[in-house]
N, C-alpha and C positions, 0 to 999 in steps of 0.2 A: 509471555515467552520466558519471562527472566525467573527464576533462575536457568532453564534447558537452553540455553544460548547455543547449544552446538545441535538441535535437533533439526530438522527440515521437515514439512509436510510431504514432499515429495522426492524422488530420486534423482541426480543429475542425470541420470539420462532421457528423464522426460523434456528436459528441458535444450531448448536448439532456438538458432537464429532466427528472427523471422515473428517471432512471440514477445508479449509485453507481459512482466508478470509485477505483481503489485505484493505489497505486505502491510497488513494494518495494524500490527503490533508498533507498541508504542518503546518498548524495552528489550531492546537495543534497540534503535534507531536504525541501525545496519542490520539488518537479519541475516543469517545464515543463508535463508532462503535468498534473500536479493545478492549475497555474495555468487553464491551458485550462479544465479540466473547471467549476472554481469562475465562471470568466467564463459560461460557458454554462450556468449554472444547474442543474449536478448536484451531487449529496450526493458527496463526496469522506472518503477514509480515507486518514491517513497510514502508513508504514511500522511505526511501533512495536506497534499492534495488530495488525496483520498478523503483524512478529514474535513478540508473544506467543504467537499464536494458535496460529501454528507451533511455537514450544519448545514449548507443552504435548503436541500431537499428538505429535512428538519424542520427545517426554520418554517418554511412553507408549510407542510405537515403538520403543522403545531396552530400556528397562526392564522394559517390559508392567504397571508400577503406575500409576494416573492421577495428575499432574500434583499437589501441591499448590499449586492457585493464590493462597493468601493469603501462600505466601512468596515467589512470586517476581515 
């Protein structure tokens, strides 16, 4: 994302209460897009659960054991 820090995938008007939208960019931390989404009154998820969520899948994919999540 960095350096385009002011660009969005999508338009504010796609976006409305009622929706969860997510970003997996890692730079900014704050996206443009999650700024949007929070002004228009959606449930927003930053990058770090997302990448959690993905090393575990990962992790299993990789390994074929489930993840232990209390250590990582």
């Amino acid at each position: 994302m960095y350096p385009g820090v002011d660009a969005a995938p999508i338009a504010p008007s796609a976006l409305h209460g009622g929706i969860t939208v997510f970003d997996t960019i890692y730079n900014p931390a704050s996206t443009k897009l999650l700024t949007m989404a929070k002004q228009a009154g959606c449930k927003t998820q930053k990058r770090p659960s997302h990448a959690f969520i993905s090393g575990l899948a990962s992790f299993k994919l990789w390994t074929g054991v489930e993840a232990p999540e209390d250590i990582f």
